[in-house]
N, C-alpha and C positions, 0 to 999 in steps of 0.2 A: 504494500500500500504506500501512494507517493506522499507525502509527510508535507503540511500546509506551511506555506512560508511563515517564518517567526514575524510577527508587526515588531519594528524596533524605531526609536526614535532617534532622531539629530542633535546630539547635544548642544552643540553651537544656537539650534534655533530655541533652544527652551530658556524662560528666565531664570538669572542665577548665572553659575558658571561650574563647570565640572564636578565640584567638588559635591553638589547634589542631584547631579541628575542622573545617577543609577534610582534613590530613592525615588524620584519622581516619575522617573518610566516606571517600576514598580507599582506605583501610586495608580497609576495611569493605567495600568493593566498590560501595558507592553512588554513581550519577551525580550527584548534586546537594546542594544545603544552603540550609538557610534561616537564617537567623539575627534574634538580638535585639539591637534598639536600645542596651541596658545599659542599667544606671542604679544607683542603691543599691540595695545589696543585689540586685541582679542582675548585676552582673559588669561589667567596665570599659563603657566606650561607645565603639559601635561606629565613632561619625562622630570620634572623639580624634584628631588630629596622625599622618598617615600609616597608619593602621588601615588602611581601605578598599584604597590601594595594598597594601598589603601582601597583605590577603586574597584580594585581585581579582587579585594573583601567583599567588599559590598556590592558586588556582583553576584559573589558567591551565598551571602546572605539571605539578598533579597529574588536569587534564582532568575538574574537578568543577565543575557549571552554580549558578552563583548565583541561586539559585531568588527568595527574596525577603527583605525585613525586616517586624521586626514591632516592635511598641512596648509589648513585655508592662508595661513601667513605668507601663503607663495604668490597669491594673487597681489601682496604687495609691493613683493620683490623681482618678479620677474622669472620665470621659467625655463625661460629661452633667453635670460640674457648673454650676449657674447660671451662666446669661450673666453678665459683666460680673468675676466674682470673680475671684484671683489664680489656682483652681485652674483656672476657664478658660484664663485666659493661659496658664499652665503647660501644659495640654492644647496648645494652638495651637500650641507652639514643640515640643513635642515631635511632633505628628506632621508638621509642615514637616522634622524634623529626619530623620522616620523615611521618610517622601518622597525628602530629598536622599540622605540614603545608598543607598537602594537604586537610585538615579538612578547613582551613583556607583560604584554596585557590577556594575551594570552586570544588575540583577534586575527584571523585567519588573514584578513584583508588592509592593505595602508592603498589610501589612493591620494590624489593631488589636482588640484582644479587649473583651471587655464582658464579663468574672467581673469578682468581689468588688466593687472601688467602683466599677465600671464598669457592676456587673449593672444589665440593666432589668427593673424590677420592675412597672413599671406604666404606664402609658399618658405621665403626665410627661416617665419617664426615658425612654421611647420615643422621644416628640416631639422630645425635648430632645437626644438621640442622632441621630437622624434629620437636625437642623439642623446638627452639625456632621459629622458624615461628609457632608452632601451639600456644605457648604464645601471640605472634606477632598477628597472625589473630582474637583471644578474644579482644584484645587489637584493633583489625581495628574494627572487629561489633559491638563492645559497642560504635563506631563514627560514624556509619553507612557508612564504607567504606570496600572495599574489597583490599585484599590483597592476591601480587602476589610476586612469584618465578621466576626469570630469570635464565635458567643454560644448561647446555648443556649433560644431562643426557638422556641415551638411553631408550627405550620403555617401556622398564619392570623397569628402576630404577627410571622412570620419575613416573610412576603409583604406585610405593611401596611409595615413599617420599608423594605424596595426604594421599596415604594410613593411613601414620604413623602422618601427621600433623591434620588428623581427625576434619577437621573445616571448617562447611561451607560455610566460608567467605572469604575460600583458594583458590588461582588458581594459572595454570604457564601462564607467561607469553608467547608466543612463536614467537621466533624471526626467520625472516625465512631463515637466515646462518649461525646461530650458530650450527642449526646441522651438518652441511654440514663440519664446519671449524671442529667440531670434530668427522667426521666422520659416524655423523649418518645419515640415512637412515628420511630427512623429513615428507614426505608424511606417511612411516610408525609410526612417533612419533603421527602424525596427525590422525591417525585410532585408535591409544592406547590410546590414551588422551585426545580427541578432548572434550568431553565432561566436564573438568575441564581444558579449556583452557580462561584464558581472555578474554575480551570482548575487548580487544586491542591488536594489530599486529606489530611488528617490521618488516618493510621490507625495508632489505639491500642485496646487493651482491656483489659477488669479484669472485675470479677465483685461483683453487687450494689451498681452502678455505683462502686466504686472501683475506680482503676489503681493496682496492685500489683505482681507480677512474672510476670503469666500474659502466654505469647508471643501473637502474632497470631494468631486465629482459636481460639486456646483457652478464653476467655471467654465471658462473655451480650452482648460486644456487636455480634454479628451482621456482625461485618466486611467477610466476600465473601459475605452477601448485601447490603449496601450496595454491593459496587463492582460487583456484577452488576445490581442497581436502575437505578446512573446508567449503565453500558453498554446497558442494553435502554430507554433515553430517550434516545439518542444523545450522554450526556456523554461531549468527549473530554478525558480528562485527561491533564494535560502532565507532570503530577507526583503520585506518589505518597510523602508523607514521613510515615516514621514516626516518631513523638510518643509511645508509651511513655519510661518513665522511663528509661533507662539511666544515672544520675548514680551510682548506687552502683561502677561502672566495671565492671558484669559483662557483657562484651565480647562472650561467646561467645551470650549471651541474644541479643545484639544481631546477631551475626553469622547466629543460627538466624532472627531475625526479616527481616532483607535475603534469605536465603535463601527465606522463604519466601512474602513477596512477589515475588519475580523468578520465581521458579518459578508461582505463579500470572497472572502477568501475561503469562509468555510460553505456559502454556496457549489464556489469551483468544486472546491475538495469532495463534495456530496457528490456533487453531480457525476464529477471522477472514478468515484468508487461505486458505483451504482451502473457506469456504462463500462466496468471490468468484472461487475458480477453475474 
């Protein structure tokens, strides 16, 4: 019997900062959490002097799976900055950093976003993206972890950058309005890609692609017809975590949106197990 993806949350989007949001996905009813690296202006860091023990308790505690880390702090540094420059080195120690901890946290997954100075805008920033994530991913399977791309590149530029980072340890992430917010076409990134897609979902939505305060599936960004796309290509996803906003601490948005993911997932999973018996 195939096993209902865990709901996990975005630590990043909940209020607060790491330090409580296992308890709150708990609270929340969610299996799982992902969380960020930290950094300025992003909230303490995650790999600090006893952090990880702590969280990876209270994981254990409150029976919530440490899904992954991410290294949003790269969207301020640059991803693809020119070899050789300090903003490279900075990139390099930070996503080793963003590596060990989820090594330590004991989260199968570290992935890395490509907004603002991370975006690729053109075939350079591609290439240039391309060479270090395929560093990057040697660097996740020699820890026995996989590493993903978050970005909002269209069908053929989503499948040239696999292409070019050539490491079977590589996936995108795919979130399911980021297309949308830059124009692309979901369900068709979902037909190109689907097969080096994570085994983890970002599901948010908004409306004339910004996220605002509209719950899941209430929006134009086509939510569960995305997670119905990657179930009719055999995506099995491990994780479903929502990435709406919740920072303004309106709880109960939060609680209607776990609600009603779980109630659509265990739809799937019935209907699944009833067309194998």
């Amino acid at each position: 019997m195939t096993r209902s993806p865990l709901v996990g949350l975005a630590g990043w989007r909940l209020p607060g900062d790491h330090s409580a949001a296992v308890g709150l996905a708990h609270r929340m009813g969610a299996e799982g959490i992902q969380l960020d690296l930290g950094g300025p202006g992003r909230g303490p860091w995650l790999d600090a002097a006893g952090t990880v023990d702590r969280i990876r308790d209270d994981c254990a505690r409150y029976g919530v799976t440490p899904l992954a880390v991410a290294g949003n702090t790269l969207n301020d540094i640059g991803l693809h900055a020119p070899e050789g420059s300090q903003e490279a080195l900075r990139t390099r120690r930070v996503l080793v950093r963003v590596l060990d901890a989820a090594l330590a946290l004991g989260a199968p997954l570290a992935f890395v976003p490509s907004f603002r100075r991370s975006a690729i805008e053109d075939l350079r920033d591609l290439r240039r993206t391309a060479a270090v994530l395929s560093w990057a991913a040697r660097e996740a399977e020699a820890r026995g972890l996989l590493l993903a791309n978050e970005n909002a590149l269209d069908p053929r530029r989503a499948r040239t950058l696999v292409e070019e980072v050539a490491a079977p340890s590589f996936r995108l992430l795919l979130d399911t309005y980021n297309p949308r917010a830059a124009g692309v076409d979901v369900l068709a990134l979902i037909e190109a890609a689907h097969a080096w897609l994570a085994p983890q979902v970002h599901l948010k939505d908004g409306t004339d692609g910004t996220v605002a305060r509209e719950l899941l599936g209430d929006g134009d960004g086509r939510v569960w017809e995305a997670l119905a796309a990657l179930e009719a290509r055999g995506h099995l996803s491990a994780a479903l975590v929502l990435e709406n906003d919740y920072r303004d601490g309106d709880l109960d948005r939060l609680a209607l949106d776990v609600a009603r993911v779980r109630a659509r997932t265990a739809r799937t999973h019935d209907a699944g197990t009833h067309t194998r018996s």
